[in-house]
DRENTORKOL-3810 file (N, C-alpha, C; in nm, 4 decimals):
REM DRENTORKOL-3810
@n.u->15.7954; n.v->3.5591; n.w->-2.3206; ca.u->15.7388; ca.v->3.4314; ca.w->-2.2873; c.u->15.5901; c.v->3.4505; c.w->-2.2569
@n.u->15.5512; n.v->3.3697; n.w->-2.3486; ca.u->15.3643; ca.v->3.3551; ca.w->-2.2995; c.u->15.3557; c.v->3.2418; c.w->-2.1741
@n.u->15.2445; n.v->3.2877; n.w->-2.1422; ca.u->15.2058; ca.v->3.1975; ca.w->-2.0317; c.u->15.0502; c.v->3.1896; c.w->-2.0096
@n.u->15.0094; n.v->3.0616; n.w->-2.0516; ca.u->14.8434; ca.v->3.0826; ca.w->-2.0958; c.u->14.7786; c.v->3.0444; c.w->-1.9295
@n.u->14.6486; n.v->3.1166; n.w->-1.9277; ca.u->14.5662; ca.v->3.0792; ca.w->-1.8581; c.u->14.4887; c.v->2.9649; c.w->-1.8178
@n.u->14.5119; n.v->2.9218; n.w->-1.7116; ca.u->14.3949; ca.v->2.7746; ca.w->-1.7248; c.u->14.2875; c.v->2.7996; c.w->-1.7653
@n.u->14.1980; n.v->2.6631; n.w->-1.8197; ca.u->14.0493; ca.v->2.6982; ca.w->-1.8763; c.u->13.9645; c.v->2.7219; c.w->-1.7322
@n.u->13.8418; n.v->2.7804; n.w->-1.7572; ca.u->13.7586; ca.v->2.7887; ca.w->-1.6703; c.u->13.6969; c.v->2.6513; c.w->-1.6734
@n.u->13.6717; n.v->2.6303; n.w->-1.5526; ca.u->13.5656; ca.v->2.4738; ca.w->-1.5057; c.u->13.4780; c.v->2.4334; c.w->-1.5804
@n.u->13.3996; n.v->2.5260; n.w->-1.6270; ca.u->13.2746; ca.v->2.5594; ca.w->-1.7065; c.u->13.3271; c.v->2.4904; c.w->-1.8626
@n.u->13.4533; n.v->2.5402; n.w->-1.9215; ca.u->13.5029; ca.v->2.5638; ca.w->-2.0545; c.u->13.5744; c.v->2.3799; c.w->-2.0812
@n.u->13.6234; n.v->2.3735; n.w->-1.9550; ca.u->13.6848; ca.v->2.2316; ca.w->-1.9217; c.u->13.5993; c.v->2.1110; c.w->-1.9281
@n.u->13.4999; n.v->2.1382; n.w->-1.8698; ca.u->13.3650; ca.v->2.0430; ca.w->-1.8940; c.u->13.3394; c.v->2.0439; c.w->-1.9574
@n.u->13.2951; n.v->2.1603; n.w->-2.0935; ca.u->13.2393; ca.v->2.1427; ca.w->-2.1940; c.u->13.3277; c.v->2.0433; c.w->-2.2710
@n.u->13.4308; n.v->2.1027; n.w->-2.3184; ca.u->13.5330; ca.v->2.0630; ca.w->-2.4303; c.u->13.5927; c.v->1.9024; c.w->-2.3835
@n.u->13.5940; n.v->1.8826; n.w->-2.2617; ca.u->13.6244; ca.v->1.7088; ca.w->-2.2188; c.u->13.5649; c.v->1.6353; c.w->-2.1730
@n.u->13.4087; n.v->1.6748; n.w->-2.1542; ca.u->13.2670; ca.v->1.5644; ca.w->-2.0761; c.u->13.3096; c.v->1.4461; c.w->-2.1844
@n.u->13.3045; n.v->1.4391; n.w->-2.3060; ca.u->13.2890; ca.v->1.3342; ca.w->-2.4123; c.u->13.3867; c.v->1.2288; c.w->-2.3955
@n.u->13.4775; n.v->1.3058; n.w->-2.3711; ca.u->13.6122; ca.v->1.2346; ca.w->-2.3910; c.u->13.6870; c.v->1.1310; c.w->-2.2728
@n.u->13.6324; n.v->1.2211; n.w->-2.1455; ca.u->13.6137; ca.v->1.1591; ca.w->-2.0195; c.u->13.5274; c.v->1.0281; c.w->-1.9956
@n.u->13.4046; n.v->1.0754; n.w->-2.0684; ca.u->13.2823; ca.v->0.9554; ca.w->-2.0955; c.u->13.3425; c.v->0.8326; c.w->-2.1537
@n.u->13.3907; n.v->0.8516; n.w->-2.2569; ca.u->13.4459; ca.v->0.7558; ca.w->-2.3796; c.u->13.5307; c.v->0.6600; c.w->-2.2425
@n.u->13.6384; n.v->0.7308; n.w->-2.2022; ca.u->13.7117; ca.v->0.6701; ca.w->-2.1053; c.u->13.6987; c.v->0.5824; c.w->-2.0058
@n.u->13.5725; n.v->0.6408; n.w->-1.9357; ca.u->13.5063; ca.v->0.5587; ca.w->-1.8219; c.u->13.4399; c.v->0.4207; c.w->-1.8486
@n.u->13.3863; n.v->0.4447; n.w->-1.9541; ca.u->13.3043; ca.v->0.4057; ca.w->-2.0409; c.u->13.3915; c.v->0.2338; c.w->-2.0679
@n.u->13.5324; n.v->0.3038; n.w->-2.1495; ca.u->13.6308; ca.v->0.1908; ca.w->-2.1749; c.u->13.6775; c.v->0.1126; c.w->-2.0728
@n.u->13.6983; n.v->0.2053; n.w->-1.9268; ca.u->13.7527; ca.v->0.1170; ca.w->-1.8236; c.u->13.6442; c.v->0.0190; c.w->-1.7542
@n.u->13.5052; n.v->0.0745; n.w->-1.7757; ca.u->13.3960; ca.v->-0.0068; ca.w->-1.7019; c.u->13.4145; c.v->-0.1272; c.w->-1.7846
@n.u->13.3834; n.v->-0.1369; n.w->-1.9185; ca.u->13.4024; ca.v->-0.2859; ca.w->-2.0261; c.u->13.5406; c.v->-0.3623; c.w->-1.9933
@n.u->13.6586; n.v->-0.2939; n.w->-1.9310; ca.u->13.7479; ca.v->-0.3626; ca.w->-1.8718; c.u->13.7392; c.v->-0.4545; c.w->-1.7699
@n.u->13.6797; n.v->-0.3796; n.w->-1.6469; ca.u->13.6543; ca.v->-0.4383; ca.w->-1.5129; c.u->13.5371; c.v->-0.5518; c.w->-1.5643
@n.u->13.4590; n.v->-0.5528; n.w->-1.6542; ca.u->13.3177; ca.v->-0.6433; ca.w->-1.7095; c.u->13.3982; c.v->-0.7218; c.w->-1.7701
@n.u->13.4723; n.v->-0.7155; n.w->-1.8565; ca.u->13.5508; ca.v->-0.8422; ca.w->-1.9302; c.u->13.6147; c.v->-0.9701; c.w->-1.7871
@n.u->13.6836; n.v->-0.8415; n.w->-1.7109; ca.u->13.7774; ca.v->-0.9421; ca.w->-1.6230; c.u->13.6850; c.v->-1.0332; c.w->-1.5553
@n.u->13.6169; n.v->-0.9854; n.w->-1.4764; ca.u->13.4842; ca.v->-1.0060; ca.w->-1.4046; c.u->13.4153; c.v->-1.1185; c.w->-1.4683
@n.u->13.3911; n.v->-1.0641; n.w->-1.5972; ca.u->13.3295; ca.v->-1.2274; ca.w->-1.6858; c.u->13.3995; c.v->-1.3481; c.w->-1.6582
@n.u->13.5333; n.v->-1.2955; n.w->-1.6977; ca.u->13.6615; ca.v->-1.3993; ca.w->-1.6770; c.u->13.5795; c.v->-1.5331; c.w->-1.5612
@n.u->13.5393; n.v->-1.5252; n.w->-1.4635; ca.u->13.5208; ca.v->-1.5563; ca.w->-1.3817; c.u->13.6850; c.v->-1.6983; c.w->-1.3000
@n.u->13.8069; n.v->-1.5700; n.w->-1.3273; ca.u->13.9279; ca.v->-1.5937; ca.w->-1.2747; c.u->13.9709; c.v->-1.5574; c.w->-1.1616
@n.u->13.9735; n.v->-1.6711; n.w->-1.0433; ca.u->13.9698; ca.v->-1.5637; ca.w->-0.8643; c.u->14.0946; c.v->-1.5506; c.w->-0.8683
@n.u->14.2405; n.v->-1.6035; n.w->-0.9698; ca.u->14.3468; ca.v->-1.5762; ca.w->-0.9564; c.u->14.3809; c.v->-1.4407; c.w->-1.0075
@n.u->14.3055; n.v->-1.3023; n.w->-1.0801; ca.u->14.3379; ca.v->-1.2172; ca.w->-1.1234; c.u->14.2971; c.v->-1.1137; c.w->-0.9715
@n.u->14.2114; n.v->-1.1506; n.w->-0.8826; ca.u->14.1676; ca.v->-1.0590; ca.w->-0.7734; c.u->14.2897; c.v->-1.0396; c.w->-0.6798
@n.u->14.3691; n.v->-1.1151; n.w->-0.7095; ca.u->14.4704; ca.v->-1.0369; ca.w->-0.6237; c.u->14.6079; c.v->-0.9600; c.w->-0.6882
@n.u->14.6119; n.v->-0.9556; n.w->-0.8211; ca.u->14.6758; ca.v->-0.9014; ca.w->-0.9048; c.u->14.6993; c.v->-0.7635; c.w->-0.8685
@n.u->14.8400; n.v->-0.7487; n.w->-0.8760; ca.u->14.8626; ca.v->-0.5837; ca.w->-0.8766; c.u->14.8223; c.v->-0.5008; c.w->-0.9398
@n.u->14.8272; n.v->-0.5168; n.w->-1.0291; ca.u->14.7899; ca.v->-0.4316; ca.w->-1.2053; c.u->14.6299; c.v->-0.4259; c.w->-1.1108
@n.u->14.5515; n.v->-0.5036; n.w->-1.0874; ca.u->14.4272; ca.v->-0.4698; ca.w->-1.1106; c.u->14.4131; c.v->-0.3792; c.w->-0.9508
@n.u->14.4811; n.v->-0.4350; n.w->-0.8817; ca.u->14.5084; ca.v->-0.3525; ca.w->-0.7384; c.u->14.5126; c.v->-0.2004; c.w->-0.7643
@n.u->14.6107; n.v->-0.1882; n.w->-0.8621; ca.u->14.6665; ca.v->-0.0338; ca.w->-0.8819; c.u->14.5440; c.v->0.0470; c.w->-0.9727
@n.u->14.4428; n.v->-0.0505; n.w->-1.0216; ca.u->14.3343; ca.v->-0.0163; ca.w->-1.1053; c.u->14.2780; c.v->0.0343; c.w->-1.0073
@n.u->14.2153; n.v->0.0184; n.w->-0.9314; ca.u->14.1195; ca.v->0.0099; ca.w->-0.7804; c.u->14.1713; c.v->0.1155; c.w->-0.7051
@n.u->14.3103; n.v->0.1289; n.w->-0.6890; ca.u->14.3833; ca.v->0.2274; ca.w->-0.6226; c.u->14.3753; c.v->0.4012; c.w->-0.6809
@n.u->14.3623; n.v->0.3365; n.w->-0.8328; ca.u->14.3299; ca.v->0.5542; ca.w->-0.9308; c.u->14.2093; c.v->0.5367; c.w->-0.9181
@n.u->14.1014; n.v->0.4705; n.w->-0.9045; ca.u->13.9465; ca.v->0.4982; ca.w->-0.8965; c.u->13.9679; c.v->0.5595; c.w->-0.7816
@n.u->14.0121; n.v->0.5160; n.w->-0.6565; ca.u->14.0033; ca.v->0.5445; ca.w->-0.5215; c.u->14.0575; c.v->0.6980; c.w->-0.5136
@n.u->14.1297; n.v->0.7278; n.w->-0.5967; ca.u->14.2211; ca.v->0.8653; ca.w->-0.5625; c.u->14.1228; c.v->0.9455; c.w->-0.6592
@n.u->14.0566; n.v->0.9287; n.w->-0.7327; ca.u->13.9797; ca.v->0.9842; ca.w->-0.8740; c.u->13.8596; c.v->1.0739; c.w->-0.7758
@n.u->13.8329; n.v->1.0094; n.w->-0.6700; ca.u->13.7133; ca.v->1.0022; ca.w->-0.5851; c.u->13.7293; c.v->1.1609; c.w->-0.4674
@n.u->13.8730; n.v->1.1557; n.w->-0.4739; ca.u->13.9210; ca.v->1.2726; ca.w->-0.3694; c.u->13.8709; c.v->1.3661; c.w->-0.4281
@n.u->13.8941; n.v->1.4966; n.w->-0.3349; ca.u->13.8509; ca.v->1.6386; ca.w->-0.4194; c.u->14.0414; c.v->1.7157; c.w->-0.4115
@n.u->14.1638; n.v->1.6659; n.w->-0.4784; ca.u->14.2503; ca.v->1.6946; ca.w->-0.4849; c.u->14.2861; c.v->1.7566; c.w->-0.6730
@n.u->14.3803; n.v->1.9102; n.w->-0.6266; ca.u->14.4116; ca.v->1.8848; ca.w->-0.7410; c.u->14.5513; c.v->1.8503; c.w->-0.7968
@n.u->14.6165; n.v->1.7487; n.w->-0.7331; ca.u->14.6838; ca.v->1.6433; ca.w->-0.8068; c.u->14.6490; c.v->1.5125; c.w->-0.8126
@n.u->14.5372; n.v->1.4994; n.w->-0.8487; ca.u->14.4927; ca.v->1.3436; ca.w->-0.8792; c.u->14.6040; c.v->1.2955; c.w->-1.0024
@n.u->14.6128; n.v->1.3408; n.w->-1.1227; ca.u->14.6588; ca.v->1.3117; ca.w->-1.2415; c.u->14.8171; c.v->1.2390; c.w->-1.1804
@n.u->14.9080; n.v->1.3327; n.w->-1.1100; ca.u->15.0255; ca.v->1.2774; ca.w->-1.0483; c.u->15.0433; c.v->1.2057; c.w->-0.9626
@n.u->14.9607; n.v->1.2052; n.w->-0.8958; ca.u->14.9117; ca.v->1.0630; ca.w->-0.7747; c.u->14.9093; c.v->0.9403; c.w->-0.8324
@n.u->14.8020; n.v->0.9319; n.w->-0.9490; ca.u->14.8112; ca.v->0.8334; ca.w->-1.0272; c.u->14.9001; c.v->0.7892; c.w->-1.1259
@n.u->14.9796; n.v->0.9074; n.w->-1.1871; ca.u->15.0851; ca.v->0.8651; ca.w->-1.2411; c.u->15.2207; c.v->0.8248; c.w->-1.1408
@n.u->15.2468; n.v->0.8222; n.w->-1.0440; ca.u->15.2891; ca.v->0.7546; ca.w->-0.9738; c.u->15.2530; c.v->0.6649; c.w->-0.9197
@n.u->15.1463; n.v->0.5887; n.w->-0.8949; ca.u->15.0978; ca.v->0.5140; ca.w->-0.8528; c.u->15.1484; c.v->0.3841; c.w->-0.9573
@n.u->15.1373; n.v->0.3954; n.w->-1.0577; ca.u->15.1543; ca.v->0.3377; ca.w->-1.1926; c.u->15.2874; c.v->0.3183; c.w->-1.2335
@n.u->15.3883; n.v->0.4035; n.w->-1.1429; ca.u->15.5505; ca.v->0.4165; ca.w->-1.2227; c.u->15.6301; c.v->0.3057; c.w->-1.1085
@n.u->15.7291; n.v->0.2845; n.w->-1.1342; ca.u->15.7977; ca.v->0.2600; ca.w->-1.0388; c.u->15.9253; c.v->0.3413; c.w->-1.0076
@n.u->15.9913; n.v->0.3211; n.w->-0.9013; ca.u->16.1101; ca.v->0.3999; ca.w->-0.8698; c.u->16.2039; c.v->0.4126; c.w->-0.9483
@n.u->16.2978; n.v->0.5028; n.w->-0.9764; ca.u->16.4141; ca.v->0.5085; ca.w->-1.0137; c.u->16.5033; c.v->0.3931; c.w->-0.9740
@n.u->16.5495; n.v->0.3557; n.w->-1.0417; ca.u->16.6914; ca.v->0.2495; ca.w->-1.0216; c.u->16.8219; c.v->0.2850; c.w->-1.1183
@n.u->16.8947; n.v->0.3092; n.w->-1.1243; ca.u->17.0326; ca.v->0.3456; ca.w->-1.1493; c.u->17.0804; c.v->0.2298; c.w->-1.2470
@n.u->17.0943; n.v->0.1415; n.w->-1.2211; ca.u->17.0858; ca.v->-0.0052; ca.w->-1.2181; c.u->17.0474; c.v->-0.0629; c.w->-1.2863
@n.u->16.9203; n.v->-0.0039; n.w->-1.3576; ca.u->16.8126; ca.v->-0.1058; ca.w->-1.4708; c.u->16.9130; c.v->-0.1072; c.w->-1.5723
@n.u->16.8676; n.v->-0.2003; n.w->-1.6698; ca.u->16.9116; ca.v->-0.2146; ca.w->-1.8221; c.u->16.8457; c.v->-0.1614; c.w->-1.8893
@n.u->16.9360; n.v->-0.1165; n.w->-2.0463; ca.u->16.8292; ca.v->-0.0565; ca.w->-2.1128; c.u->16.7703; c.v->-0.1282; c.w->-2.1843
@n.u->16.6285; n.v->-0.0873; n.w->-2.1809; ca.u->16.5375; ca.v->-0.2211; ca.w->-2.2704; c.u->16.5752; c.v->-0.2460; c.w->-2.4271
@n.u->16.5398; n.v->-0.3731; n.w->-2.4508; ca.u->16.5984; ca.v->-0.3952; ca.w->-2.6126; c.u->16.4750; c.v->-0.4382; c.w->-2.6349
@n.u->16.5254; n.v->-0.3469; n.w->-2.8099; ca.u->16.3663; ca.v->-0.3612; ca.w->-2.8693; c.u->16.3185; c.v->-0.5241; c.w->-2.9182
@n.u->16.2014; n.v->-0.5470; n.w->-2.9479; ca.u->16.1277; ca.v->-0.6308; ca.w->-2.8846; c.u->16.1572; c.v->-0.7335; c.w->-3.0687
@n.u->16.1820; n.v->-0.8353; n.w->-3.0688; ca.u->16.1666; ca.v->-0.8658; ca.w->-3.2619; c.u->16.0312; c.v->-0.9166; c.w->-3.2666
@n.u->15.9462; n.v->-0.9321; n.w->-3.3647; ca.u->15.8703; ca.v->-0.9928; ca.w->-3.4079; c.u->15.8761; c.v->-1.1291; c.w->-3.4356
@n.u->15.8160; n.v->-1.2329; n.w->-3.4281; ca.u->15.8027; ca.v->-1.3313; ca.w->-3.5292; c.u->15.7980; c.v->-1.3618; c.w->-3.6603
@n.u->15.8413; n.v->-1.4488; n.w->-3.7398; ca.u->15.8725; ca.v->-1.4652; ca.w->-3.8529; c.u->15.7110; c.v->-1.5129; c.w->-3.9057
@n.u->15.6579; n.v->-1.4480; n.w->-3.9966; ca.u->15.5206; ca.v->-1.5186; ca.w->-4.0130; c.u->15.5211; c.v->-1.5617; c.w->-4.1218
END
């Protein structure tokens, strides 16, 4: 069994500054779209709550941000749920 090394900090930055950028980049034109919206019924929205909530954790010096936020985003286990049915299209 192999077992690879993490990248160095240095190697990590290089190879994902762009890609990170692109990202930020996409979520800022998000928050600017909504914002345009000029809709005070979306400011109390969860979805955008939980937006506000991974910036806030993004900000820590932790290294499980990535799972913080992917929980932040999931919801609990339930036993209980149904299984989803796939979705039909419209007839066009």
């Amino acid at each position: 069994m192999t077992t690879l090394a993490p990248l160095s900090s240095r190697v990590a930055l290089d190879a994902f500054f762009l890609e990170a950028r692109c990202k930020l980049l996409d979520l800022a034109a998000l928050l600017d779209r909504i914002d345009r919206g000029g809709s005070a019924e979306v400011r109390n929205d969860p979805r955008l709550g939980r937006i506000r909530q991974a910036l806030e954790l993004l900000h820590e010096d932790s290294p499980d941000r990535a799972e913080r936020i992917q929980r932040l985003f999931s919801l609990e286990y339930d036993p209980h749920w149904e299984r989803p049915q796939p979705r039909t299209l419209p007839n066009v």
